[in-house]
C-alpha positions, -999 to +999 in steps of 0.1 A: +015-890-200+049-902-206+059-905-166+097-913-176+106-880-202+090-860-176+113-873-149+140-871-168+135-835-174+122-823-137+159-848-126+176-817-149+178-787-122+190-760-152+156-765-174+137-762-139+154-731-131+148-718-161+112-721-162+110-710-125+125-680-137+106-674-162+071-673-148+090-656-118+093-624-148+059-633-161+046-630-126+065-598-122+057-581-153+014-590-150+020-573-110+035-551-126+011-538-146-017-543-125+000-519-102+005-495-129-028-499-139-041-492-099-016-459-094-031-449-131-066-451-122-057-434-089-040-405-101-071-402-129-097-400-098-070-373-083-075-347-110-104-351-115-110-344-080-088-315-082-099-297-115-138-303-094-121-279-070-107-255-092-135-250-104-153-244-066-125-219-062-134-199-092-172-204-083-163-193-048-175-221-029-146-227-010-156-257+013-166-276-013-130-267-033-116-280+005-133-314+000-128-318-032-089-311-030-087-328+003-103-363-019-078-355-048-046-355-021-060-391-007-054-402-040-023-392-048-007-377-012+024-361-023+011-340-051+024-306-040-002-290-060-031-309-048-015-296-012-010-259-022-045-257-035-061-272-003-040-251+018-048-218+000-088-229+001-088-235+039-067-205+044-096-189+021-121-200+046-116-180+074-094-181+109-116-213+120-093-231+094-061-210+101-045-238+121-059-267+096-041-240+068-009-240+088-001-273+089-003-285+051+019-252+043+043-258+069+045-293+055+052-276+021+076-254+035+097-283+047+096-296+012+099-264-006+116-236+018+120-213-014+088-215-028+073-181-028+034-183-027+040-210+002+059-182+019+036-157+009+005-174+024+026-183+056+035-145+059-005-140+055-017-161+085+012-144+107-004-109+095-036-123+103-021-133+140-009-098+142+030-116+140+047-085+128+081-105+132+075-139+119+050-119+092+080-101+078+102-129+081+078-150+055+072-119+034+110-115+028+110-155+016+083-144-003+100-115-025+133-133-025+119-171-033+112-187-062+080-174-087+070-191-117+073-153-130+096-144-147+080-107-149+084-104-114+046-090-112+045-114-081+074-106-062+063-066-066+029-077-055+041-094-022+063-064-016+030-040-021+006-066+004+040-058+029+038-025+027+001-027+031+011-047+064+037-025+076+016+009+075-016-003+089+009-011+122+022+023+117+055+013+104+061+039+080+098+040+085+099+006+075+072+008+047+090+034+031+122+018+031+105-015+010+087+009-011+117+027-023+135-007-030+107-015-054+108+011-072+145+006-086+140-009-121+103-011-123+089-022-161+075+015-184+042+007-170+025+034-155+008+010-128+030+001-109+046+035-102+010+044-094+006+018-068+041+029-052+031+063-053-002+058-035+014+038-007+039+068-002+014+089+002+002+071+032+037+064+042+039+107+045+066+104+017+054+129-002+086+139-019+088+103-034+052+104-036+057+130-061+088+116-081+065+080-086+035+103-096+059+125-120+071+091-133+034+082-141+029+110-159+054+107-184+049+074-192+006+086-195+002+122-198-032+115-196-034+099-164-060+121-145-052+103-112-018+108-112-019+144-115-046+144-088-021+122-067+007+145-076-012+180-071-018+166-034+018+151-031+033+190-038+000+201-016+015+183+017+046+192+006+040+229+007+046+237-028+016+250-039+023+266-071+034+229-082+003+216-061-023+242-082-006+234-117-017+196-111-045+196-096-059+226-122-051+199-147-064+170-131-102+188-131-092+193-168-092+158-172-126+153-153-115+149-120-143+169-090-137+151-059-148+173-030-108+167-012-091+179-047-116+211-053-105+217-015-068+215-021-067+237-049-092+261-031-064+268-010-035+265-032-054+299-048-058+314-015-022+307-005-011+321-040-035+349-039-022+360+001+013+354+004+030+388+008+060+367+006+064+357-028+085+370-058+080+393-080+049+415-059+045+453-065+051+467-031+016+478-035+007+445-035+027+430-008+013+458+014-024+448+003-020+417+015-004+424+045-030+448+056-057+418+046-037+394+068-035+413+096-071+419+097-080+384+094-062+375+120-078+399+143-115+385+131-099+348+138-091+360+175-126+375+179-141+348+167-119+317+184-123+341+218-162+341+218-161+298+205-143+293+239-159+320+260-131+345+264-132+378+274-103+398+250-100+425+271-089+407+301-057+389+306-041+361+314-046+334+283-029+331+253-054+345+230-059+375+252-019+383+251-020+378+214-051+405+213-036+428+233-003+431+208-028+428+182-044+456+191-013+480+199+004+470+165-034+480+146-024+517+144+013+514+136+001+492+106-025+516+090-002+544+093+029+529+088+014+515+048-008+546+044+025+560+038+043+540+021+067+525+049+070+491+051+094+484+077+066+471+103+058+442+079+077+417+095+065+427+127+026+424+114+031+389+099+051+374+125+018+387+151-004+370+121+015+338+118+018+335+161-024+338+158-032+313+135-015+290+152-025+294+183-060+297+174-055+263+158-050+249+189-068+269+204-101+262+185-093+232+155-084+236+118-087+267+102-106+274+071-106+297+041-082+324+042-073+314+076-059+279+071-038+298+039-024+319+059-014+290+084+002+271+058+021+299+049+030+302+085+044+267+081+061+271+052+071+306+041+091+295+011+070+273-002+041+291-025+068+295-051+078+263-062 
């Protein structure tokens, strides 16, 4: 080796520095890579971890989803996904995991406040605490967050598992008023009105109830359980010529359930009792009358001897009702076997005061009996 050129060139500090700096980038650009080459590998284990637990979730084995998503987020720990996934299975697992669940969502939440499903499955472990303040708090992120959705199927959905929330604590008040803000500019697809409707039902909305079931209808005329939902939305309603139009039409279209045959059973009777209505023949409105009155009279007898009364005593409420029963009895007869009808008020008023008290008295009517209540309840209603 020629000792004197290479002292000469280590004595010239520029060429030093220049190769110094140039392994310095070779150095740099080989780490480099390697590094690259170690996050690449890592993230490769990572999905492959956490398409194994997609696959567990659809298969239903949620512990082994857990493990699996838990492995992928070692590989790659700020994948939000990887996090949301493991979340969701442990929250999947049961209340055991509820806290476990908790935790990775709340860490979400601090990274992603607006992020619906994190909200949504925060509001769900509050429900399942029976939280009805923080619950609602979460469910409202939920419907006004952020969706990859742009049909905004999931914010209805989230309102829908609120309501659901709301009237199995009894607030109906509350349900109603989220129900009826879903409802303003839902898509011309029947289900969705459908799955307002049924919630106002159980809400006691039946006026909406009816509109949503209406709105159904014209968008399927076909749709045999909306006209059974809307023949028993007009049914609580009291309007039973509405209520036996539907409902005579739902069993058209093939619906028999034993609660529908029921509430147009008594629609008829209703239609087919009411001296009230439009339109009667005065010998028709008398008819009735005189059948009303004498029901009533078998309904006393009959909820007297269920709680062991003696009519012709006094003292009780079914006995005082008897007693006027018994002194109005002739004035009736006579009054229709002539052709007066002034005492009609007087005989339904004395009909309507028995079947309610004999509801108390004794539990639900039935038959011509619980018609007759109904019209007690609502006088104006059979018509409409």
């Amino acid at each position: 080796m020629n000792w004197s050129r290479a002292n000469s060139f280590v004595q010239k500090p520029p060429a030093v520095l220049l190769i110094l700096s140039l392994a310095a980038v070779l150095g740099f650009i080989v780490v480099g890579r390697l590094v690259r080459a170690f996050d690449s590998r890592q993230r490769t284990i990572a999905a492959d971890m956490y398409h194994r637990g997609l696959t567990d979730r659809r298969n239903r084995d949620l512990k082994l989803a857990a493990n699996h998503f838990r492995a992928a987020l070692s590989f790659d720990r700020n994948n939000f996904a990887y996090q949301l996934n493991l979340a969701e299975s442990l929250a999947a697992l049961g209340k055991d995991h509820d806290d476990q669940a908790r935790t990775y969502f709340l860490n979400l939440w601090d990274r992603a406040p607006q992020n619906g499903q994190v909200n949504l499955e925060l509001a769900r472990l509050a429900a399942h605490d029976n939280q009805l303040d923080e619950a609602l708090r979460y469910y409202h992120n939920a419907i006004y967050g952020i969706w990859d959705d742009p049909s905004g199927a999931s914010r209805r959905q989230t309102r829908l598992e609120l309501v659901d929330f709301l009237l199995a604590h009894n607030e109906n008040a509350q349900a109603k008023a989220e129900l009826i803000a879903s409802a303003a500019g839902l898509p011309p697809d029947p289900a969705p009105h459908s799955h307002i409707a049924e919630r106002l039902l159980r809400a006691n909305d039946y006026n909406d109830a009816l509109g949503q079931y209406r709105a159904v209808l014209e968008l399927d005329h076909k749709n045999a359980d909306a006209m059974r939902g809307a023949g028993q939305a007009a049914f609580l309603l009291g309007d039973f010529r509405t209520a036996q139009r539907y409902l005579q039409q739902a069993r058209e279209h093939g619906v028999h359930d034993d609660a529908a045959g029921q509430m147009l059973q008594t629609a008829d009777l209703v239609l087919r009792n009411d001296p009230f209505r439009r339109r009667l023949s005065d010998k028709e409105r008398r008819q009735r009358i005189l059948t009303a009155f004498s029901r009533a009279g078998q309904r006393l007898q009959d909820c007297a001897q269920q709680k062991g009364e003696d009519l012709d005593t006094s003292g009780t409420p079914l006995q005082s009702l008897h007693s006027q029963w018994t002194q109005l009895k002739p004035g009736v007869a006579r009054a229709y076997d002539s052709g007066h009808s002034d005492i009609a008020e007087t005989a339904m008023d004395l009909v309507f005061q028995i079947e309610q008290q004999t509801a108390r008295d004794c539990g639900p009517p039935t038959g011509l009996d619980q018609a007759l209540l109904l019209i007690a309840n609502n006088r104006d209603g059979a018509d409409r």
